[in-house]
C-alpha positions, 0 to 999 in steps of 0.5 A: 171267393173275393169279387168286387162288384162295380156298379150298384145299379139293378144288376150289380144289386142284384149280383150282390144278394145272389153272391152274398147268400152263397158265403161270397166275400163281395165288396160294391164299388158305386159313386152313388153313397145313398144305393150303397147304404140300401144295399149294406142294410140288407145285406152282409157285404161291404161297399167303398163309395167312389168312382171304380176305375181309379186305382185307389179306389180299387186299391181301397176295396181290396183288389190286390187279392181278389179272385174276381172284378164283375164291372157293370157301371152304366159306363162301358168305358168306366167298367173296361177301364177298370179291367185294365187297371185290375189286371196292370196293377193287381194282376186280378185273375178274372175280369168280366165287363158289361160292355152295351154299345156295339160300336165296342162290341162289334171290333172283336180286337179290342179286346183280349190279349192285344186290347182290353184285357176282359176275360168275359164280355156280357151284352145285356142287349144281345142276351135279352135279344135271343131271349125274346127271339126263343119266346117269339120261336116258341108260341106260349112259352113263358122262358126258354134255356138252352143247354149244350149249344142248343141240343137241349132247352129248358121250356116253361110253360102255363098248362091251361084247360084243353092240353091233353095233359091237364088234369092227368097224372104226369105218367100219362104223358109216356103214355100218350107220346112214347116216342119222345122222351122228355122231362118235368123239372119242376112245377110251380102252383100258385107261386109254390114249388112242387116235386113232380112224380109220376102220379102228380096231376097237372092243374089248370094254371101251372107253371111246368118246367120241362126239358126236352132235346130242340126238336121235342119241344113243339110236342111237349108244349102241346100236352100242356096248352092248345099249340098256338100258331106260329108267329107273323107279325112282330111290332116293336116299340123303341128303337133304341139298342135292344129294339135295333138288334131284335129286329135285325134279327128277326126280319128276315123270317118275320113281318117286323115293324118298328116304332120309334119316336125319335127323329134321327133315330128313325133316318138311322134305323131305317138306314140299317135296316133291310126289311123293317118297316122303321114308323116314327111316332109315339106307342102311346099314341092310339091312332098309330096303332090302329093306322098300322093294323095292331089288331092283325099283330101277333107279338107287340114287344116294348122294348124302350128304357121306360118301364112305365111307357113300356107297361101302358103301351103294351096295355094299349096293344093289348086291348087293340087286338094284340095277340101276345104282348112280351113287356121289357121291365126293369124294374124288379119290383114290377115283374110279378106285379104285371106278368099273367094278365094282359101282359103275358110276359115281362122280361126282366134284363136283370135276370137275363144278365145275371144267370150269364155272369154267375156261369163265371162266378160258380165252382167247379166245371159249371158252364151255364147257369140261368136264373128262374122264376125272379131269382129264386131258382136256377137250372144249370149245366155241369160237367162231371169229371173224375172217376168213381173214386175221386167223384160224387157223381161219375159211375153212379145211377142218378138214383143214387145220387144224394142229390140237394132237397128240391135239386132234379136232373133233367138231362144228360148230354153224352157226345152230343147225345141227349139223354133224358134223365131217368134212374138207371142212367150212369154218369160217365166222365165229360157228361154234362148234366143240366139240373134244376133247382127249386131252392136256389140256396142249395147251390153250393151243395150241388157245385160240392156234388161236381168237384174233384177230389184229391184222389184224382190228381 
């Protein structure tokens, strides 16, 4: 597939390598000649230097065949201008386009047929948002996925000492719950990846990916660690674009209270806002904290476009009393660095906005694609069509499936049924089937897997 890719920033970066280890043909189009050259040096793609909504600079890349423009700029003007171009002079098929101010997004008739002529819009914001909001739902959990408008989520979580799995084979699990059915996807230990089987032993320390239909959550991540209370009171620090939608959207079932250090920002917010405590002042400040019960905190977000602010106001929460601080980092290189100690989890926009733009990018009838453990994994949603004739998949048992090495099934969603993959289950056609994979380059065997042969047309 040709893509050009706008913008060579975190996510364009990022979108890149992901696309290029798959056989891509991917040109980067980015002012910036410097970034460019680092991301050329690393990797097989091509790059044209210049601004990417204008029409020769998208000429010069190559955009009168190309299957695909990803624009995701620091510019939502320069990537919805882009779409317009690429589908006025190139007639470009697929056009997707980061767009970050609401004051876009909230006027749906912008775009589509009478407007903008975007076939996908992605909102960093909005994503990181319910991404946060599924953590703070979910006590202790490191990530949560949905699949299949919510009827099934993908959970990770650290088993620690006390959870009466811990120690156990996994068998015990059926054993100890018999009426829900649920299963382990994978395990990491010690950043390594292990195949789960029904005589594996959960450690102390795991990192264990299980899925489960919405309403078994609860349940299965109380095997695994002592069931946290559920959460109060939520403080967020900045008020900026994702700090304003993530306490609108929570409000209304939590205590919320919201600092930001700007003035004006302050008067709008709290404007906006119906039930927030909106408190102007600086997170890095101690006596605010302590002026504002930090201690009686449950979840303290940082959520500012500053990584380091981010990083040493969610320290200071942290040794004030904070019962669980969520990180927001944009910076790749930080993740790993700081995640699992007194920052418990660090959320990277990045890997959010990735998983949502390789949905579109994937072959076959893939409608869900998310990134895992910083890229290196990834649990997607198939839908199998064909019959037995025409498909590697549709009439067969799930074990005799030649699945990728690494590659589970996890489940298997039928009418809006959940069923819990097991080895006797048949695929049938309009299933659609969530698998996760621990090496993310055996993508493109999976999507092999779930295309259509000839034989069916």
């Amino acid at each position: 597939m040709k893509i050009l890719i706008l913008g060579a920033g975190q996510v364009g970066g990022t979108l890149a390598e992901n696309l290029a280890n798959e056989a891509n043909d991917i040109t980067v189009i980015d002012s910036n000649g410097t970034r460019l050259r680092e991301l050329q040096d690393r990797l097989d793609i091509r790059t044209v230097q210049g601004r990417g909504s204008y029409p020769t600079i998208l000429r010069q890349a190559g955009a009168q065949d190309a299957d695909m423009l990803i624009a995701v700029t620091s510019s939502d003007e320069v990537n919805m201008v882009a779409c317009q171009i690429a589908s006025v002079m190139f007639k470009t098929p697929t056009k997707i386009s980061r767009v970050r101010a609401n004051a876009y997004l909230a006027r749906k008739e912008l775009f589509g047929e009478n407007g903008f002529p975007v076939d996908v819009l992605i909102s960093p914001e909005h994503l990181v948002t319910k991404h946060i909001t599924r953590l703070i739902e979910y006590p202790g959990a490191l990530q949560v996925l949905e699949f299949s408008k919510g009827l099934v989520r993908l959970v990770a979580i650290r088993a620690i000492k006390g959870g009466p799995l811990v120690g156990h084979e996994l068998s015990y699990l059926r054993t100890h719950m018999p009426r829900i059915d649920t299963r382990v996807a994978a395990i990491f230990r010690k950043d390594r990846p292990i195949s789960p089987y029904g005589d594996t032993v959960i450690e102390d320390g795991d990192e264990v990916f299980f899925i489960a239909g919405t309403d078994h959550i609860r349940s299965v991540m109380s095997e695994l660690q002592p069931l946290e209370k559920p959460y109060k009171r939520i403080f967020i620090c900045g008020g900026g674009n994702i700090g304003q939608r993530l306490a609108s959207t929570l409000e209304s079932r939590y205590q919320v209270k919201l600092l930001e250090r700007d003035h004006e920002r302050c008067v709008m917010l709290s404007e906006g806002l119906r039930k927030t405590v909106v408190l102007e002042g600086d997170a890095a400040n101690k006596d605010i904290l302590l002026e504002e019960n930090i201690e009686n905190t449950d979840v303290f977000c940082a959520v500012t476009n500053d990584d380091e602010a981010n990083i040493m106001a969610s320290l200071l929460a942290k040794r004030l009393g904070a019962r669980k601080v969520l990180t927001l980092i944009n910076n790749p290189d930080y993740v790993d660095l700081i995640q699992g100690g007194d920052i418990d989890v660090a959320i990277s926009p990045q890997q959010t906005t990735i998983g949502s733009l390789l949905t579109h990018v994937r072959r076959g009838d893939v409608v869900n694609v998310h990134s895992l453990r910083r890229g290196a994994a990834e649990a997607i949603e198939a839908i199998a069509h064909g019959d037995h004739r025409s498909s590697k998949v549709v009439g067969k048992r799930l074990d005799e499936i030649n699945l990728p090495e690494g590659t589970t099934i996890g489940a298997i969603v039928r009418h809006s049924e959940v069923l819990i993959a097991h080895d006797h289950l048949r695929i049938q056609p309009d299933d659609h089937v969530i698998l996760f994979l621990v090496d993310k380059t055996r993508i493109r065997d999976v999507e092999k897997l779930f295309q259509v042969g000839l034989t069916f047309f």
